[in-house]
C-alpha positions in Angstrom: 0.0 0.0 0.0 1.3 3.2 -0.9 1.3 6.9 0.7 -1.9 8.1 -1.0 -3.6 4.3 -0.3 -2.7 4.6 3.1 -4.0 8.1 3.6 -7.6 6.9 1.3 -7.9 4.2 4.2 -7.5 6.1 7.1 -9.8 9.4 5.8 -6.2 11.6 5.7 -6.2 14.1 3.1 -2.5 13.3 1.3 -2.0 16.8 1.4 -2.2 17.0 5.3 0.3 14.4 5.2 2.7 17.1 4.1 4.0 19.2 7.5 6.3 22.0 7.3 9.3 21.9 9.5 9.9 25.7 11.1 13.2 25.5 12.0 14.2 23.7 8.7 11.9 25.2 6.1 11.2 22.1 5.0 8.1 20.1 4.0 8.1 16.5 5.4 5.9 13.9 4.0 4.7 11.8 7.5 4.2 8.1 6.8 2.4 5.9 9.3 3.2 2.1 8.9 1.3 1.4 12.2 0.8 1.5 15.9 3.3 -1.1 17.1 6.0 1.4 18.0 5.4 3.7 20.9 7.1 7.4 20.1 8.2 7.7 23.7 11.9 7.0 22.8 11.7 10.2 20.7 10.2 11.9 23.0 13.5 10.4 25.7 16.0 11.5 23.4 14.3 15.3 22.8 14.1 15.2 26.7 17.8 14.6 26.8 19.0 16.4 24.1 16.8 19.7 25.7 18.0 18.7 29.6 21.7 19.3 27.7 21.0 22.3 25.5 22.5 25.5 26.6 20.2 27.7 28.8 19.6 31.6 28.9 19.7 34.0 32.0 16.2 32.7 33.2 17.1 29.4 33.2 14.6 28.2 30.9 16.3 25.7 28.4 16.9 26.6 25.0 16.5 23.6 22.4 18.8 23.0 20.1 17.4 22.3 16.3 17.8 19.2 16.7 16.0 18.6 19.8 13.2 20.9 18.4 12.6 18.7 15.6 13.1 15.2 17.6 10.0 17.0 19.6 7.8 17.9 16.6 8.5 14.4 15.4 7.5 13.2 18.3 4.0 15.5 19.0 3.1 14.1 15.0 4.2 11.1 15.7 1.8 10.5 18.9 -1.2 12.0 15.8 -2.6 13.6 19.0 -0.3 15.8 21.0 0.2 19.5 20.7 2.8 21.0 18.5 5.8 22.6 19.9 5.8 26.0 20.7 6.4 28.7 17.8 5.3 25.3 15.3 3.2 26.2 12.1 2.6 22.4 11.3 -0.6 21.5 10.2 -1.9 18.9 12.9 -2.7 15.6 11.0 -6.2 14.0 11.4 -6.9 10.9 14.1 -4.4 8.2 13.0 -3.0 5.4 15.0 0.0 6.4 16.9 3.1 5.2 16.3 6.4 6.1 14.7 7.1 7.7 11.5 9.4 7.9 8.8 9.5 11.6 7.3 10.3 11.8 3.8 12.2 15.5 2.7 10.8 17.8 0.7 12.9 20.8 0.5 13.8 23.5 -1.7 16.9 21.3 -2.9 14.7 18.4 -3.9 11.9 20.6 -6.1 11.4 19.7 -9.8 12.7 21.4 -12.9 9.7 21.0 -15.4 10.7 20.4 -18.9 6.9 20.6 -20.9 6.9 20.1 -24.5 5.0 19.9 -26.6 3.0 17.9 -29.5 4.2 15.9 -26.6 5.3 16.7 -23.2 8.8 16.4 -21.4 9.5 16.7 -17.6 12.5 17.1 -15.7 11.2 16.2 -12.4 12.8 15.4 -8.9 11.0 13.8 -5.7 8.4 11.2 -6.2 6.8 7.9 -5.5 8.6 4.6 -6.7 5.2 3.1 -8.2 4.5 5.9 -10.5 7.7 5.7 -12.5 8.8 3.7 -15.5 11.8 2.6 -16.8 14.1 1.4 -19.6 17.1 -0.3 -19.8 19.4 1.6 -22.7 22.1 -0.5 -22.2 26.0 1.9 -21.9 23.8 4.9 -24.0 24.0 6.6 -20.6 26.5 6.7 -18.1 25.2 4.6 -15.5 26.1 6.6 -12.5 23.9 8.6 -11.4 25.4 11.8 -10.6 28.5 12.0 -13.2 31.7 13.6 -12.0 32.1 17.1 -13.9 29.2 18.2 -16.1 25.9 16.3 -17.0 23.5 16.0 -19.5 20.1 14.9 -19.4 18.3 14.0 -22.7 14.8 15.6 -22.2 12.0 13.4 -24.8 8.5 14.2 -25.5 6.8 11.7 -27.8 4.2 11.9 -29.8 2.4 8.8 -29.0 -1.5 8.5 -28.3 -2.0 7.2 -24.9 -5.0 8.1 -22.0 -8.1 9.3 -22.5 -8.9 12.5 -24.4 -6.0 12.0 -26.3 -7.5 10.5 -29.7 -7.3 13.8 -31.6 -3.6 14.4 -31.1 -0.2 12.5 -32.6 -0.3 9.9 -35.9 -2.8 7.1 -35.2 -1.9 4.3 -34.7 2.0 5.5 -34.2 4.3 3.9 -31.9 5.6 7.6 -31.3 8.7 9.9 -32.8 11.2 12.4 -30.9 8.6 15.2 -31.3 10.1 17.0 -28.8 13.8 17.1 -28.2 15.7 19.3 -25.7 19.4 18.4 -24.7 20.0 19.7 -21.2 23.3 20.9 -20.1 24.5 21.3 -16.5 27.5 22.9 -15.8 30.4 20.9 -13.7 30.2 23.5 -10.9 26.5 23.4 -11.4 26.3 27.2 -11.8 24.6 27.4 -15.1 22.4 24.9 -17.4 21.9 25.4 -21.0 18.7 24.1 -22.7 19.4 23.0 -26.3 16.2 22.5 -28.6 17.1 20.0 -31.0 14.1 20.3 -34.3 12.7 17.1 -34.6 12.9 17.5 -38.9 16.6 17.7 -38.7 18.6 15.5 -41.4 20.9 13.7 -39.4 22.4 10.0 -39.1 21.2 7.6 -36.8 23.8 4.8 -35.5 23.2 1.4 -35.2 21.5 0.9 -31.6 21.7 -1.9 -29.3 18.1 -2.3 -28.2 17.1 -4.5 -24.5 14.3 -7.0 -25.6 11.6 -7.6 -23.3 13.0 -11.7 -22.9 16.5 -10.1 -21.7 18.5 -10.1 -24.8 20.0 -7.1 -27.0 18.6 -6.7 -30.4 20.8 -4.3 -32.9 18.5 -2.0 -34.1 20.5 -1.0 -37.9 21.4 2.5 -38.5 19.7 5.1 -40.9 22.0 7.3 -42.4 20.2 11.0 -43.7 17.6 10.9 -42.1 14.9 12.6 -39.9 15.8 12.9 -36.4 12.7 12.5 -34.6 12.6 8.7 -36.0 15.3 7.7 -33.9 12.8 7.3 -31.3 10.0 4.4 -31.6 10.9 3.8 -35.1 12.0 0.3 -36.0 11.9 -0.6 -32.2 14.3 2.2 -31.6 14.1 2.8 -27.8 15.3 6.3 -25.7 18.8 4.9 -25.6 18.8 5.1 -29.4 18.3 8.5 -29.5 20.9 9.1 -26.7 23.3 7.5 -29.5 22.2 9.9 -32.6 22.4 13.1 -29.8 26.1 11.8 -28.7 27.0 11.1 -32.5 25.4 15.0 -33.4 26.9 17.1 -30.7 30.0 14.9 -29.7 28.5 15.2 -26.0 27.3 12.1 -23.9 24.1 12.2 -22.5 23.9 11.0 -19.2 20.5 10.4 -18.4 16.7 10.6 -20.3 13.2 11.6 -19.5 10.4 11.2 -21.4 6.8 11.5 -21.2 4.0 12.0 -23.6 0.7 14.4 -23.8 -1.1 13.7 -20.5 2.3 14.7 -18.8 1.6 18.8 -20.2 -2.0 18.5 -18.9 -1.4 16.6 -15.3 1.4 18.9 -14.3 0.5 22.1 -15.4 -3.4 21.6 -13.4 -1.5 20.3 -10.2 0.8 23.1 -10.2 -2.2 25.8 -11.0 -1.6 26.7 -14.0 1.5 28.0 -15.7 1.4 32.2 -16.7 2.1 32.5 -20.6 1.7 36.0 -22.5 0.8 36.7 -26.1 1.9 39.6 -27.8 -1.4 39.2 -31.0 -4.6 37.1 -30.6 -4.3 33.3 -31.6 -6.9 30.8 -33.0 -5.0 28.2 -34.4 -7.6 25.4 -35.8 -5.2 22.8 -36.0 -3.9 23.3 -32.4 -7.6 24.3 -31.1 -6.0 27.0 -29.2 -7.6 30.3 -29.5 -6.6 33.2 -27.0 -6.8 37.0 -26.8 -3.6 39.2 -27.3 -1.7 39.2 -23.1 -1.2 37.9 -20.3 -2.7 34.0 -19.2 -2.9 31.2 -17.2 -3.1 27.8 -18.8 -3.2 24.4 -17.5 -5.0 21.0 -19.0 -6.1 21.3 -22.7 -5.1 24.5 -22.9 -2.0 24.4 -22.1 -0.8 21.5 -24.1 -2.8 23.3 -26.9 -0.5 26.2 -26.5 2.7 24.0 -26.5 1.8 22.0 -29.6 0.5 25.6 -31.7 3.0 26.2 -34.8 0.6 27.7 -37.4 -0.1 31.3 -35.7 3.1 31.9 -33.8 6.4 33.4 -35.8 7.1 31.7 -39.3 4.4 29.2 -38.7 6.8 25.9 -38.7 8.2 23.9 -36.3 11.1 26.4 -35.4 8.9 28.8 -33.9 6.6 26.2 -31.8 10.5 25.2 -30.4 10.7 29.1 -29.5 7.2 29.3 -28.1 8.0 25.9 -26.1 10.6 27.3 -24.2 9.2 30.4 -23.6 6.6 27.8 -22.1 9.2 25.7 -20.1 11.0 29.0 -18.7 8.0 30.1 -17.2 7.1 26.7 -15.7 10.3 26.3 -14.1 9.7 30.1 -12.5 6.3 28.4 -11.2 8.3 25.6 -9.8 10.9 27.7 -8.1 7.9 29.9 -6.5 7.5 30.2 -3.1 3.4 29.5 -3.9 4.8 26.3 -4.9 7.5 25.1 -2.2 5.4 26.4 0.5 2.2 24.9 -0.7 2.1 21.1 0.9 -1.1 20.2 -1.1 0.4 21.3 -4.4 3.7 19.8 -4.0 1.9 16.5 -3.9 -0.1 16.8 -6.7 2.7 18.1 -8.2 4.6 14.6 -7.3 2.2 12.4 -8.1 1.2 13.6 -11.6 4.6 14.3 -12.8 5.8 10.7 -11.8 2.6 9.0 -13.2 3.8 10.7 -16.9 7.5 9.8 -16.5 9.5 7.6 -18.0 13.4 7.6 -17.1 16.8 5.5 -17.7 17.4 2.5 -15.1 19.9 4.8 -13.7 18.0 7.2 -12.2 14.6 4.9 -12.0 13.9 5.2 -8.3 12.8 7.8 -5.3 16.3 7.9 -4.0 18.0 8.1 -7.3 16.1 11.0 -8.5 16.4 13.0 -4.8 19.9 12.4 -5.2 20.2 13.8 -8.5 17.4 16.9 -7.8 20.0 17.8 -4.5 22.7 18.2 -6.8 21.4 19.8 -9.7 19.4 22.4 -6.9 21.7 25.5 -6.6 21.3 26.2 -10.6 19.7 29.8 -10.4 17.1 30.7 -12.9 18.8 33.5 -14.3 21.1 30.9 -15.4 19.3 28.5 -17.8 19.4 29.7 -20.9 17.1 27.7 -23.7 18.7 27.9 -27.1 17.7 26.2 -30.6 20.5 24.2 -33.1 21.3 26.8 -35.9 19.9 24.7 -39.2 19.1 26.1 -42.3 16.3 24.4 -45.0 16.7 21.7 -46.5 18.8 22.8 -50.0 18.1 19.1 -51.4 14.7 20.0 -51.2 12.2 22.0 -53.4 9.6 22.0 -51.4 11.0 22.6 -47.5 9.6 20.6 -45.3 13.1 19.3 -44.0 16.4 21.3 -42.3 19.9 20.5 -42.1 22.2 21.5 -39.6 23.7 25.4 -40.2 27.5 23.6 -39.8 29.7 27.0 -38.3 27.3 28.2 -36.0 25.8 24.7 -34.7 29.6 23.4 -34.4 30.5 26.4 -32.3 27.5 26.0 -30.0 28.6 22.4 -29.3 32.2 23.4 -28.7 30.9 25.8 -25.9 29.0 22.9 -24.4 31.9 20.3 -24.6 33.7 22.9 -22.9 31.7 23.7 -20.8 31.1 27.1 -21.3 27.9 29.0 -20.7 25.3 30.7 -22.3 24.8 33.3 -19.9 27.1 35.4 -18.3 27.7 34.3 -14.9 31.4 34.6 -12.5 34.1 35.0 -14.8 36.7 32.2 -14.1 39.4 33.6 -16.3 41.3 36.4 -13.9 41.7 39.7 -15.2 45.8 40.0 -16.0 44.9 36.7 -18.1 42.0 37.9 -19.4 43.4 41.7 -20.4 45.4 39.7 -22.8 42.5 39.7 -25.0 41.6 43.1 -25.1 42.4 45.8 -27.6 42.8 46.4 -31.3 43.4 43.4 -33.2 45.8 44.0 -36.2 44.4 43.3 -39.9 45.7 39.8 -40.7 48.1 40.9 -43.6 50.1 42.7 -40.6 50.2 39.1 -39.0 53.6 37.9 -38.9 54.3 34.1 -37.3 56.4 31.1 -37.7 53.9 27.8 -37.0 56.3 25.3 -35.6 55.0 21.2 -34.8 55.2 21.0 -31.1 52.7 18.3 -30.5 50.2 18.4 -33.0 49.1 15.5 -35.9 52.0 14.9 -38.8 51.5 17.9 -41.6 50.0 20.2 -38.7 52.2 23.3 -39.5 52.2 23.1 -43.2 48.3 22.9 -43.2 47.8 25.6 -40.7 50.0 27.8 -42.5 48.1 26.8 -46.0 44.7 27.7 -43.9 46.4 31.2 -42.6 47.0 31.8 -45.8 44.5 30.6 -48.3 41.4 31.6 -45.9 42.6 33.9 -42.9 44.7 36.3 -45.5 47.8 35.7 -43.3 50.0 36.1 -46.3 53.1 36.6 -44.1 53.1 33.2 -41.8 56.1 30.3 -42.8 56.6 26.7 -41.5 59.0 26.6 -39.1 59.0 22.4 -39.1 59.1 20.4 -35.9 59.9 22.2 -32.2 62.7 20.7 -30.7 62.5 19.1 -26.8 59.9 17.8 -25.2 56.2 17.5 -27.1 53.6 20.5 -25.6 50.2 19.8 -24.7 48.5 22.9 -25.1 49.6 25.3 -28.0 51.1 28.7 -27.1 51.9 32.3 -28.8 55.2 33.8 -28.0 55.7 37.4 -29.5 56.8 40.7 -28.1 55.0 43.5 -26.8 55.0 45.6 -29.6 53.3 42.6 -31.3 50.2 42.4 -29.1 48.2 43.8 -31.6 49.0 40.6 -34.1 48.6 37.9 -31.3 45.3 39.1 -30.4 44.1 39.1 -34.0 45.8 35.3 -34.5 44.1 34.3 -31.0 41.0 35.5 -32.1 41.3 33.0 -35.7 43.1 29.9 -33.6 40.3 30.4 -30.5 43.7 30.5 -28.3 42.8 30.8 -24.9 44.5 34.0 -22.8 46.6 31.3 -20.8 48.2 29.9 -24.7 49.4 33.7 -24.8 53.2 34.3 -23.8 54.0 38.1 -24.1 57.8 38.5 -23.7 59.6 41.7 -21.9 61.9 42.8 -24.9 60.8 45.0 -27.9 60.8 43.3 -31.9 62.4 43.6 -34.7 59.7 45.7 -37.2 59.8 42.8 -39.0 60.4 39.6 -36.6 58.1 36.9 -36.3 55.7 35.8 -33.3 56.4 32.2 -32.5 53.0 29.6 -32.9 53.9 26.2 -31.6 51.4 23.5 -31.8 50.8 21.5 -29.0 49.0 18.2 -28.5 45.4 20.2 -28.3 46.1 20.9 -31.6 43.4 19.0 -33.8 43.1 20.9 -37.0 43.7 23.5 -38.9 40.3 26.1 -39.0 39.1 24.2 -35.6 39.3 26.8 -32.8 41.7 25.3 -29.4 39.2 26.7 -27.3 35.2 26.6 -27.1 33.9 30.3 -28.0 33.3 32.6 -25.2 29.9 33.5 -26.1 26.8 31.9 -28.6 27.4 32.5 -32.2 24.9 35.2 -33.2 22.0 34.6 -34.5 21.3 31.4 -32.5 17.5 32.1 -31.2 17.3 32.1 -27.2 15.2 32.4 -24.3 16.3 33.0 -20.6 14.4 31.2 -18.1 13.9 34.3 -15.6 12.0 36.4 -17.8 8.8 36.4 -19.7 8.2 37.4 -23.1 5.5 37.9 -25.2 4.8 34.9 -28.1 4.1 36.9 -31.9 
């Protein structure tokens, strides 16, 4: 029997099962197995903790907070006595005494909600075991549960007709696609997330995927070369792991973890939260969607809002791009409603919240359990709205196509989006890392590239690295005056480096700037140059190829469509 059962049998509202903690500002969910154990050792121990505790000039003891919460526990778990003094707790209804197990809700444990739509997707943390389903996908993910260093957690909303009310949405009939794809991105000191919306037309190759049968074996599901991402899900028997494979093969990240979940998930959690605030910057009535709203400000849950997710035709260009930009405006604002105080501090909607979002969910075996997924919420907690940026993979149509209905990725802008998230580095501007004598480095005029002069020596890099970087300075960067200096002698470098003089600052920003050389590659000498001496490039082992920047970019290419989670914007 689980929580809610229990609460059905003994005429206990689930909510009131939720108490709030004063002196921890915590929520505690009070189970009550039965009456067998008496609560007077609690109340022993709070004695003796209080008979210790430290006492003020009218000698009235002053208890500790752990002897004040060893006291609640005890008043709750008698179901009869009174609450300490100063306690807000809501007093539980009759209930056979006896003692109880508290399960921790806090602020550290509430959900990020990933809703999306045509489909739904949740990122959710805290729930009940019974609700959740999982899948095996095999070494797609990386089987711990909280990686060392940064994570990523594949985010799926699939199109598939399940529940009741349902029958008018999705292909009938389907098994379900990757309608809705959204790559999520923590950073290692888990200061920043970025949200990247991957369009489910994309042209891309799927891998061969090792599939878990239902009878225990692995079934090799053949790869599809050029061909539409969002059938790397369902397709063929191609299970969440499989799309973990085609995400890892696109971006060169690995994804961690997945969640997944399908319409019902955008109606369930948006009602049990209250509704999520959207704004509208022109009236919609979208036939298709069945969505139809006046121009500002409202607050959807149920049909409405997964109408609202899944409308394409009367938002921006009308395609799926701008239903990506009008989902994240979406998500942003749900995760605000999560982070609310009228949601922590609300003990009836946090269990709603709980119980919906886990009934829609479907996760990896690695994180498929209540402890699991409170681990992973606690550590994934102190990532501050402002932070989470939502973003969209530059693509451009389809040029193999007359008429568009495909796109393909946009190769410079898309490639230097997933070098700032292999390395790392955020969408948003939060502490800068770099400190400022490195970082000044980088600042100031930047000579015109025919002024560059440099030697390129071979410290560490593939065979051929100096003559093709010097072909590439040439023939695309106008560096007419660079020369192969051959192989460096002495020991092999690992990272690259720039020595020149400091008359040449000028010329080792502007090569920087072309080689994405980080301020620490830069080595700035004491003594003035010849007018026409050469800086000194030697290629270290980080060296991959010639054109392909050493470091990630320091902020999104522009033009890259995005949407930060702390503010609301109007959908047009």
């Amino acid at each position: 029997m689980d929580a809610q059962e229990r609460g059905r049998a003994g005429n206990i509202d689930p909510a009131d099962q939720w108490v709030f903690d004063p002196d921890t500002g915590n929520y505690e969910l009070r189970l009550e197995p039965s009456a067998e154990q008496s609560a007077a050792p609690t109340q022993r121990r709070a004695s003796r903790r209080a008979a210790a505790a430290p006492v003020d000039d009218d000698t009235r003891p002053l208890p500790t907070q752990r002897g004040r919460r060893a006291a609640g526990a005890a008043g709750a778990g008698a179901g009869r006595g009174t609450p300490p003094p100063g306690s807000s707790r809501r007093k539980p209804k009759a209930k056979p005494s006896g003692k109880k197990r508290a399960m921790h809700w806090t602020g550290g444990v509430m959900a990020f909600v990933l809703v999306a739509g045509g489909a739904g997707a949740y990122f959710v943390y805290e729930h009940f075991n019974g609700n959740l389903n999982t899948v095996d996908v095999g070494d797609a993910g990386s089987g711990d549960t909280i990686p060392d260093g940064p994570m990523n957690i594949l985010v799926l909303g699939t199109d598939v007709r399940t529940g009741k009310g349902n029958e008018g949405y999705g292909d009938s009939g389907s098994v379900g696609h990757a309608d809705t794809t959204i790559l999520f991105h923590v950073s290692a000191d888990r200061s920043n997330a970025t949200a990247l919306s991957i369009p489910r037309d994309l042209i891309t190759d799927i891998p061969d995927c090792p599939t878990k049968q239902k009878d225990g074996s692995t079934k090799v599901v053949p790869g599809t070369p050029k061909t539409r991402f969002n059938t790397s899900l369902g397709q063929e028997g191609r299970d969440p792991g499989c799309t973990m494979r085609t995400v890892k093969k696109l971006t060169g990240l690995t994804v961690n973890h997945f969640m997944m979940a399908d319409f019902n998930a955008v109606k369930s959690l948006t009602s049990a939260v209250g509704g999520v605030d959207v704004c509208l910057g022109k009236d919609i009535d979208d036939p298709d969607s069945h969505l139809k709203l006046n121009k500002g400000p409202h607050t959807l849950q149920g049909e409405q809002a997964l109408a609202f997710v899944r409308t394409r035709h009367s938002v921006g260009t009308g395609g799926d791009l701008s239903r990506i930009e009008l989902q994240q405006q979406f998500l942003s604002s749900m995760i605000r409603k999560m982070k609310s105080n009228e949601t922590l501090t609300d003990g009836s909607k946090l269990w709603k919240l709980a119980n919906a979002a886990t009934k829609a969910l479907t996760v990896d075996t690695g994180i498929g359990s209540i402890k699991k997924l409170s681990d992973l919420g606690q550590n994934l907690s102190g990532v501050d709205t402002k932070n989470i940026t939502f973003a969209t993979l530059p693509v451009i149509d389809n040029p193999a196509e007359k008429v568009k209905t495909t796109v393909v990725l946009n190769e410079q802008p898309a490639e230097q989006l997933f070098a700032m998230m292999r390395a790392d580095q955020s969408l948003t501007e939060v502490k800068k890392k770099a400190k400022a004598k490195e970082a000044a480095k980088l600042k100031g005029p930047k000579a015109d590239p025919a002024d560059v002069r440099v030697e390129v020596l071979n410290g560490g890099g593939p065979f051929g690295a100096a003559q093709d970087t010097v072909d590439w300075m040439q023939n695309t960067e106008g560096v007419l005056k660079s020369s192969n200096g051959g192989n460096a002698t002495g020991t092999k470098l690992k990272k690259t480096t720039l020595e020149y003089a400091p008359n040449q600052a000028d010329q080792a920003r502007r090569l920087a700037d072309m080689m994405g050389l980080s301020a620490s590659a830069l080595k700035p000498g004491g003594k003035t140059a010849a007018p026409r001496a050469n800086m000194t490039l030697t290629l270290g082992a980080d060296f991959k190829a010639a054109g392909t920047p050493l470091t990630a970019p320091q902020k999104a290419p522009d033009g890259v469509q995005k949407v930060h989670a702390d503010k609301q914007v109007c959908a047009k």
